[in-house]
N, CA, C and O of each residue as an XYZ file, in Angstrom:
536
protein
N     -50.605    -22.366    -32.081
C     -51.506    -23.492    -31.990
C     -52.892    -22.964    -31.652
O     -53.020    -22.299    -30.624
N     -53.718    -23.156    -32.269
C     -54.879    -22.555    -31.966
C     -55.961    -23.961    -30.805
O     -55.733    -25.154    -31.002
N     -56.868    -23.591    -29.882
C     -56.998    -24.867    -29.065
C     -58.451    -26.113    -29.726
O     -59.526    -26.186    -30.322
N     -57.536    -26.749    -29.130
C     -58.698    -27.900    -30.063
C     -57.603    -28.548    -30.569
O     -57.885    -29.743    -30.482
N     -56.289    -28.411    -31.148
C     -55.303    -29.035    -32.806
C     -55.003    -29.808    -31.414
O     -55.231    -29.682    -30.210
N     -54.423    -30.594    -32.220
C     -53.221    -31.994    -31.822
C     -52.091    -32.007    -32.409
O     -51.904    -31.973    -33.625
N     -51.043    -32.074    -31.297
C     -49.724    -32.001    -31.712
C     -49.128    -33.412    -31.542
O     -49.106    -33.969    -30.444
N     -48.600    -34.018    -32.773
C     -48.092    -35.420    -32.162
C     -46.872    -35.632    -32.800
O     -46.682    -35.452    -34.003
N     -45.807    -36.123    -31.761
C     -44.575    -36.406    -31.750
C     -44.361    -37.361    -31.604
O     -44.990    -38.038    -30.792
N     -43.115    -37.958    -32.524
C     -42.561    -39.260    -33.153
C     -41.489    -39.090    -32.394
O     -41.465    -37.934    -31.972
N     -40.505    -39.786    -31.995
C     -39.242    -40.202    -31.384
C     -38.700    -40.963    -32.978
O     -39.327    -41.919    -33.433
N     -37.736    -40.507    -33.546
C     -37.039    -41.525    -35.080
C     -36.394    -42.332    -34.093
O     -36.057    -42.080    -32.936
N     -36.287    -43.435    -34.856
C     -35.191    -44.466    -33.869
C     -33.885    -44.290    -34.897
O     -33.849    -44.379    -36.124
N     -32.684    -43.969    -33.799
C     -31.572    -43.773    -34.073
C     -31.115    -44.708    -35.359
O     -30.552    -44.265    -36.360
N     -31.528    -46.312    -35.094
C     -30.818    -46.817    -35.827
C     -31.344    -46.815    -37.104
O     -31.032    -47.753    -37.837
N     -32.072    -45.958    -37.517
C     -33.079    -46.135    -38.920
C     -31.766    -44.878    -40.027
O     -31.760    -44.455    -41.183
N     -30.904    -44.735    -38.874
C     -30.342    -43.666    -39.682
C     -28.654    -44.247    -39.562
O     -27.756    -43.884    -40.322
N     -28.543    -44.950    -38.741
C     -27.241    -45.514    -38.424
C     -26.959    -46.740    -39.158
O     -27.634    -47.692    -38.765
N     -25.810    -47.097    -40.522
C     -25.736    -48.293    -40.763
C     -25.462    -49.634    -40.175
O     -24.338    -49.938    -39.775
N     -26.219    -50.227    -40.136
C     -25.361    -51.342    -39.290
C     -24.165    -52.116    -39.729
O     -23.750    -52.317    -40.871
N     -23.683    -52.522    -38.536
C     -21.944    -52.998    -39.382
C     -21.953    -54.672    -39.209
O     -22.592    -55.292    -38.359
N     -21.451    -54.992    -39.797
C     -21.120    -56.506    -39.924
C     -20.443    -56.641    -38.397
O     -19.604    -55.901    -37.884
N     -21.182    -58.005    -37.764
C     -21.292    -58.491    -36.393
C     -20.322    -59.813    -36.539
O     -19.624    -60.459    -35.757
N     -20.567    -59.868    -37.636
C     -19.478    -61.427    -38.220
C     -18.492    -60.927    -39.265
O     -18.723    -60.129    -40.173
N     -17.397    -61.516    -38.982
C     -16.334    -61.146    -40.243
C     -15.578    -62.521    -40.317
O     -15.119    -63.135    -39.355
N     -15.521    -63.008    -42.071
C     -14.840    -64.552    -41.867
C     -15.312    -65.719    -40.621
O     -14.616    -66.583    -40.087
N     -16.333    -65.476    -40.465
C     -17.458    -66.732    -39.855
C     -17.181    -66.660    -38.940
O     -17.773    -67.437    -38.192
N     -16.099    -65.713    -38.260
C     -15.871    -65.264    -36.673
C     -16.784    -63.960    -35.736
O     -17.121    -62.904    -36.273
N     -16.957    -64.158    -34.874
C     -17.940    -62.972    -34.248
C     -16.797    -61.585    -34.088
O     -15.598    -61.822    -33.945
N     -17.307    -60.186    -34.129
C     -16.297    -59.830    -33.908
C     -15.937    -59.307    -32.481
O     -16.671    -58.995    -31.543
N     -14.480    -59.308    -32.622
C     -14.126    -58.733    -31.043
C     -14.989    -57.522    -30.303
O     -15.029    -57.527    -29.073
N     -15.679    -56.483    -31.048
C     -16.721    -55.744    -29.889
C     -17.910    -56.048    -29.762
O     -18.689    -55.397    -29.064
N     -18.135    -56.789    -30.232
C     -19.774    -57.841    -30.070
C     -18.970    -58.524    -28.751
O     -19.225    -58.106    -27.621
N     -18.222    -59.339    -28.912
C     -17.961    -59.935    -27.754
C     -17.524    -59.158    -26.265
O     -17.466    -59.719    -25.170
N     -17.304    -58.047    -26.485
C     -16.777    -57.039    -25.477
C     -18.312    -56.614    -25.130
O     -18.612    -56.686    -23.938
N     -19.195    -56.231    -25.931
C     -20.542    -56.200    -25.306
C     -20.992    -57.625    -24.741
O     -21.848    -57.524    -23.862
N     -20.818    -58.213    -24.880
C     -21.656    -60.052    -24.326
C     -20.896    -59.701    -23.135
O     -21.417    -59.262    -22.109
N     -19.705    -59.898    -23.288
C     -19.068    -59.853    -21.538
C     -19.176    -58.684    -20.809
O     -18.720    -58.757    -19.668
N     -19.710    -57.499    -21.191
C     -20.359    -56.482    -20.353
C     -21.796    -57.237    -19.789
O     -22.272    -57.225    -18.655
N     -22.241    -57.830    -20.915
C     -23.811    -58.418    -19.961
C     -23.444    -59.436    -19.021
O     -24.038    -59.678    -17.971
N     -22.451    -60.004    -19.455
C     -21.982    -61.032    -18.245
C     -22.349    -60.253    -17.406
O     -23.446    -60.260    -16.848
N     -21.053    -59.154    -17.158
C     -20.473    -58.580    -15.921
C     -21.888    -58.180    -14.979
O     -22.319    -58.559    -13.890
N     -22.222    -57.472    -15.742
C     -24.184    -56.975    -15.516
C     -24.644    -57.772    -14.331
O     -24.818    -57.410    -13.167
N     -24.824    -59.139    -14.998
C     -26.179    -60.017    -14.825
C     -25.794    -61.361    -13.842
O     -26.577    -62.186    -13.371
N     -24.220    -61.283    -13.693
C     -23.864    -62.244    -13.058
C     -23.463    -61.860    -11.678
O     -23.510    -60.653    -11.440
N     -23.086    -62.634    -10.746
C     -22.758    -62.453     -9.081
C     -21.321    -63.468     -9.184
O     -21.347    -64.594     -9.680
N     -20.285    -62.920     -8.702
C     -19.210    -63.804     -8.723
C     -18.704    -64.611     -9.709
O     -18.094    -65.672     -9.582
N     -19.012    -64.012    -10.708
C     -18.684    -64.847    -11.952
C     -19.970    -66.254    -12.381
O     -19.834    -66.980    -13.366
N     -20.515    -66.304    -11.917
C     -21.813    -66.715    -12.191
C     -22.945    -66.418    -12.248
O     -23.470    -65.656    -11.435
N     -23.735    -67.129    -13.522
C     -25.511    -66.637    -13.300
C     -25.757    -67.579    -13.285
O     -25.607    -68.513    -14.072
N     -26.438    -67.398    -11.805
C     -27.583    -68.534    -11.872
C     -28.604    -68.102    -12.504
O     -28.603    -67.105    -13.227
N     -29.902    -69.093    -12.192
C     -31.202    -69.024    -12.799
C     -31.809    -67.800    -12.746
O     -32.323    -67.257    -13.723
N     -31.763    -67.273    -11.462
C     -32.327    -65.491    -11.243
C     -32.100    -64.713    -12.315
O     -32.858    -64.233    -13.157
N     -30.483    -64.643    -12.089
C     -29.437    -63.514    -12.702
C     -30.200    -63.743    -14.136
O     -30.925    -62.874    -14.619
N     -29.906    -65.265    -14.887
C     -30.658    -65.340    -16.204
C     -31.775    -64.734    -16.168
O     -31.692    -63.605    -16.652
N     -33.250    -65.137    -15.625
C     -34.115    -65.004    -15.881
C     -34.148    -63.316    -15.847
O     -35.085    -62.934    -16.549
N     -33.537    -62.386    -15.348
C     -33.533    -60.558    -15.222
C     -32.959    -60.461    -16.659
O     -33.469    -59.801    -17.565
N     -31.694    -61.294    -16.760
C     -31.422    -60.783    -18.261
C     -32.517    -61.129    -19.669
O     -32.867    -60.290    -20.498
N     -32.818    -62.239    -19.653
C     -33.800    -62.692    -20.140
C     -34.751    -61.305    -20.023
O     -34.694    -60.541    -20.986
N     -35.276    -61.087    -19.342
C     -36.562    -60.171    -19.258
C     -35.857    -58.461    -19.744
O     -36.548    -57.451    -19.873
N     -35.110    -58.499    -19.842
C     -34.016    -57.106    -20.486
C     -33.725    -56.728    -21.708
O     -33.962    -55.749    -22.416
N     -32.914    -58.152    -21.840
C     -32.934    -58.719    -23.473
C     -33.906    -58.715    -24.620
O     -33.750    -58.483    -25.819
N     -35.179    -59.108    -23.746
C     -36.275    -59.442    -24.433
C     -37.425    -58.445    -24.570
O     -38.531    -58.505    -25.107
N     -36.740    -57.479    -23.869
C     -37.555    -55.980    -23.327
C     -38.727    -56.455    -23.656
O     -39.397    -56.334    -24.681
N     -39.002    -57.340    -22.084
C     -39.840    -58.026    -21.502
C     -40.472    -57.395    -20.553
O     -39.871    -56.460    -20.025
N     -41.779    -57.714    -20.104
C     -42.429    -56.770    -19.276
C     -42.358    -57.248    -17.780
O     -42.479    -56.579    -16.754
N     -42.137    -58.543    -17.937
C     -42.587    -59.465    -16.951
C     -41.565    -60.529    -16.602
O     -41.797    -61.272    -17.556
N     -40.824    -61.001    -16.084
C     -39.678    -61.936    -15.348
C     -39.987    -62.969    -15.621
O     -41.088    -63.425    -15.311
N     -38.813    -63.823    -16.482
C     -39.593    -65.483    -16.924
C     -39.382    -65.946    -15.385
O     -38.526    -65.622    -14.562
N     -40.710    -67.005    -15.297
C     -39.919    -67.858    -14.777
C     -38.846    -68.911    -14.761
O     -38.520    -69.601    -15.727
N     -38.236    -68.964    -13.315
C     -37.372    -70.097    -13.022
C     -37.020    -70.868    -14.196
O     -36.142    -70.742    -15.050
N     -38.092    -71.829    -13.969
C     -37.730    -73.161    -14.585
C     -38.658    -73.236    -16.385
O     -39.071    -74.115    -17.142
N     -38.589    -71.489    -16.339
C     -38.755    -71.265    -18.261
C     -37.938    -72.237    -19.594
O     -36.726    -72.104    -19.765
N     -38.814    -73.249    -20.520
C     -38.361    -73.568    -21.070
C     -36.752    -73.227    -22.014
O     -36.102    -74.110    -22.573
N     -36.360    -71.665    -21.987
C     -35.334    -71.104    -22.603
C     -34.587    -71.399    -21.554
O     -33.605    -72.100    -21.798
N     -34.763    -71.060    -20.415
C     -33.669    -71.099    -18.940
C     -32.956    -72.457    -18.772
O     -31.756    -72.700    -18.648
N     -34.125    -73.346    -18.806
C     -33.057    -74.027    -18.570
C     -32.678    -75.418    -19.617
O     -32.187    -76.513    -19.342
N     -33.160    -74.804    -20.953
C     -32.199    -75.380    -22.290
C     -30.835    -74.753    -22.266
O     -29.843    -75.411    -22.578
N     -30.759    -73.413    -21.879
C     -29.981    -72.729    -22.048
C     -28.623    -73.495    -21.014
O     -27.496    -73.702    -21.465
N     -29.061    -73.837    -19.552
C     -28.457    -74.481    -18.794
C     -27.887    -75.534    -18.968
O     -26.702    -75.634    -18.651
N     -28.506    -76.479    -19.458
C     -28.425    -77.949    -19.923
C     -27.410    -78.341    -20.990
O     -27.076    -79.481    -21.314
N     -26.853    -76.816    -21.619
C     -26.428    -77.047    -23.095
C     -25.247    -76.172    -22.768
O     -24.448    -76.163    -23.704
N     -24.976    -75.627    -22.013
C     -23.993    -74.192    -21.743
C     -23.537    -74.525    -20.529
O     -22.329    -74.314    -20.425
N     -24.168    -75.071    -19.342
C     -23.227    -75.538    -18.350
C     -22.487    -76.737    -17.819
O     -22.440    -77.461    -16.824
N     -21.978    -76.583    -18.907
C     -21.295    -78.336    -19.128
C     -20.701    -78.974    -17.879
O     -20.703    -80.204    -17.832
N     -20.165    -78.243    -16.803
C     -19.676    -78.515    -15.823
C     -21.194    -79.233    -14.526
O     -21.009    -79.533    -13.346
N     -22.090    -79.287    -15.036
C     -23.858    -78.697    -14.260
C     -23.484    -78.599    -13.092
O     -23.561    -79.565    -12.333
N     -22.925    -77.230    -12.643
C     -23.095    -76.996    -11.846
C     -23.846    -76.058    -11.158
O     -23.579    -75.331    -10.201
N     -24.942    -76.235    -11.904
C     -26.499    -74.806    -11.351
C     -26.093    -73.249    -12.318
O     -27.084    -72.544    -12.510
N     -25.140    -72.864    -12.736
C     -25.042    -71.623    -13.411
C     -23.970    -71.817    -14.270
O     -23.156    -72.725    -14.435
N     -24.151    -70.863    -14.715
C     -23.318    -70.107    -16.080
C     -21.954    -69.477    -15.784
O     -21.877    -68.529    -15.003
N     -21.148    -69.857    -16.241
C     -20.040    -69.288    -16.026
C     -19.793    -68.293    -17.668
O     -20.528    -68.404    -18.649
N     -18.845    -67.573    -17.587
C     -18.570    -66.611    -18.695
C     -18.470    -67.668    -20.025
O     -19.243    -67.736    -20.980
N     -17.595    -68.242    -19.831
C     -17.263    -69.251    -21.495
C     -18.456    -69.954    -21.501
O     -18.753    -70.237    -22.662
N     -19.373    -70.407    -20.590
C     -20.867    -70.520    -21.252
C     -21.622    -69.803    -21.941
O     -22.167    -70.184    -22.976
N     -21.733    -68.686    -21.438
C     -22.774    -67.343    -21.565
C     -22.038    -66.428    -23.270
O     -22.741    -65.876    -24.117
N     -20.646    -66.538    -23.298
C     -20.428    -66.289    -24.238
C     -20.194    -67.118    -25.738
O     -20.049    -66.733    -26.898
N     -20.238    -68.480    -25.062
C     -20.452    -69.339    -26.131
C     -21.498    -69.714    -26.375
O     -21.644    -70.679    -27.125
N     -22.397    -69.159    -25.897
C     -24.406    -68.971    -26.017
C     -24.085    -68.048    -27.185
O     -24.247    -68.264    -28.386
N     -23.604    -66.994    -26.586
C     -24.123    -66.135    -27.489
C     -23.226    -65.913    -28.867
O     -23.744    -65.272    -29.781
N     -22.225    -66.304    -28.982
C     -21.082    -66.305    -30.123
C     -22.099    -67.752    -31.004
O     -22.405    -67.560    -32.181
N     -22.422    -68.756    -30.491
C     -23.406    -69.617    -31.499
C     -24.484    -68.983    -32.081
O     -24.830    -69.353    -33.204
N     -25.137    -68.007    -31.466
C     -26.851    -67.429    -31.924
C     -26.701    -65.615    -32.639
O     -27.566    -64.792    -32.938
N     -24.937    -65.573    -32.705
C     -24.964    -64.431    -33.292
C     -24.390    -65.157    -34.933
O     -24.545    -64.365    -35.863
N     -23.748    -66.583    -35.342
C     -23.291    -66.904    -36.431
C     -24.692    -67.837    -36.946
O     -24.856    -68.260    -38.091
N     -25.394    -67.980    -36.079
C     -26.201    -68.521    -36.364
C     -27.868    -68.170    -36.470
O     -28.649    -68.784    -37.197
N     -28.301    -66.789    -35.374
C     -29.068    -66.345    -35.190
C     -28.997    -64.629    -35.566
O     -29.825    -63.910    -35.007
N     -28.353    -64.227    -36.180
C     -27.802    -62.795    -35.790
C     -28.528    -61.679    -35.847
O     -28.163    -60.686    -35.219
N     -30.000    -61.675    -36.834
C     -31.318    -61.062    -36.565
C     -31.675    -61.072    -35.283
O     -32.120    -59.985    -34.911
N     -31.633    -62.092    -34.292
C     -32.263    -62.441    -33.442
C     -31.469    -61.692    -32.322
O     -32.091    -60.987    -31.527
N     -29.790    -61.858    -32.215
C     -29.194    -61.196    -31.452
C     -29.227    -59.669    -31.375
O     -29.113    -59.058    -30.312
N     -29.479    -58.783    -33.209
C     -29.416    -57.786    -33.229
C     -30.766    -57.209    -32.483
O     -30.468    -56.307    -31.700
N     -31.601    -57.382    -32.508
C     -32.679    -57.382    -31.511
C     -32.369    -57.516    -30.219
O     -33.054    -56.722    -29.574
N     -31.610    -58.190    -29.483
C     -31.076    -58.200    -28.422
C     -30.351    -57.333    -27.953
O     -30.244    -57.000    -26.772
N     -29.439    -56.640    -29.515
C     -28.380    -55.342    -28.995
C     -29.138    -54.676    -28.870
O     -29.108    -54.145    -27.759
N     -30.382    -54.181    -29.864
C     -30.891    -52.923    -29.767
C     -31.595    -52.748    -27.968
O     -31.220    -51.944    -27.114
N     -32.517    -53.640    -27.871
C     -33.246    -53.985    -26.754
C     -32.160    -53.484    -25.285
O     -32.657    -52.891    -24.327
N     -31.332    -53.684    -25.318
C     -29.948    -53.533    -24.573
C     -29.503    -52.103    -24.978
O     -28.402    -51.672    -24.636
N     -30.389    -51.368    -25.722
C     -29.637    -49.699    -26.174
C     -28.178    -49.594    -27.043
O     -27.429    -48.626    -27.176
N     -28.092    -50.717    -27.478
C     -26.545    -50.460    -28.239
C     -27.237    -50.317    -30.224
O     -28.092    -50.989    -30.800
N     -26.752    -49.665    -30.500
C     -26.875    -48.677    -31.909
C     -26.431    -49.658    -32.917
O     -25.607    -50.520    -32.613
N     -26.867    -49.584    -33.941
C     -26.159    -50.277    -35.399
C     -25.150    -50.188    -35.421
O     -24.521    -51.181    -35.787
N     -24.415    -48.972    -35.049
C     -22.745    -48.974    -35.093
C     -21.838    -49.742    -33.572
O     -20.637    -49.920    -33.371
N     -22.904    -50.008    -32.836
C     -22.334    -50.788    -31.548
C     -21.986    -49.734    -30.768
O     -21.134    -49.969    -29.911
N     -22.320    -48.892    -30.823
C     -22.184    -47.816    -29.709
C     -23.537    -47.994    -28.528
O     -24.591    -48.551    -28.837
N     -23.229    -47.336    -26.982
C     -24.287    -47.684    -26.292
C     -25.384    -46.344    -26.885
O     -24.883    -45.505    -27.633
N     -26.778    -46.232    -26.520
C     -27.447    -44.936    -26.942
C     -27.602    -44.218    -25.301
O     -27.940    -44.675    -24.209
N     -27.134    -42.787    -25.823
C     -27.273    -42.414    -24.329
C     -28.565    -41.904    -24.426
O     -28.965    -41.027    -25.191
N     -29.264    -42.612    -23.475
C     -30.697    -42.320    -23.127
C     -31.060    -40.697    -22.497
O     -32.166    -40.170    -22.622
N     -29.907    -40.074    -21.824
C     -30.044    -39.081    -21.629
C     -30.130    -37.621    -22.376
O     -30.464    -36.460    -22.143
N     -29.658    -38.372    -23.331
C     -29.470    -37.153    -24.188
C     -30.728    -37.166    -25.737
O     -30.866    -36.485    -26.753
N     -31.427    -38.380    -25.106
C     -32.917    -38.468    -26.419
C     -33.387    -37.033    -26.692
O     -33.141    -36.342    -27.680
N     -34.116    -36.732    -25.608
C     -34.627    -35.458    -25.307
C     -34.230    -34.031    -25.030
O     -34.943    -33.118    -24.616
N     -32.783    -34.018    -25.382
C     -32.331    -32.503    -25.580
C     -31.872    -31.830    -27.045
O     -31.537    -30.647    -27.103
């Protein structure tokens, strides 16, 4: 390198090389899409529930967001209103996964953005972040 040049480095994103696989099969979600949703459960919830907090961190994760919605964020608490049928202030699992089993047959661009954002690969594998750089 002689001094003065510029050296500039690209990071490829994994999934530009990884096919992605069908998330739906026969208008059903498939079983490891759903094994990832209930890992974010497990994540984001306290006792089998998310409340508004727990949402609003995932929300800001999901959305590889910079900044923490608030509380009483128009998504938060549509999301509530429509998913906690019981209203009892949070989310239980068959909410949170029937959120997301509707917006992956129905939204599934939108969710795949959500996997990636979350580090999981076109093939649904997690990306180990540790190993970018060796």
């Amino acid at each position: 390198m002689v001094d003065g040049e510029e050296i500039i480095l690209t990071l490829n994103s994994l999934d530009s090389k990884i096919p992605r696989v069908e998330i739906v099969k026969n208008n059903e979600v498939i079983p490891e899409v759903i094994d990832i949703f209930n890992s974010w459960f497990d994540t984001y919830s306290n006792d089998g529930r998310m409340m508004n907090e727990h949402l609003a961190k995932f929300l800001k994760d999901v959305i590889n967001s910079e900044v923490l919605p608030e509380l009483d964020d128009k998504q938060i608490t549509k999301l509530f209103e429509t998913y906690d049928k019981a209203n009892n202030g949070y989310l239980e699992r068959e909410g949170f996964i029937k959120f997301y089993t509707y917006a992956t047959l129905s939204k599934s661009q939108t969710v795949w953005e959500n996997l990636n954002a979350m580090g999981v690969r076109n093939d649904l594998k997690m990306v180990n972040r540790n190993n970018l750089y060796k």
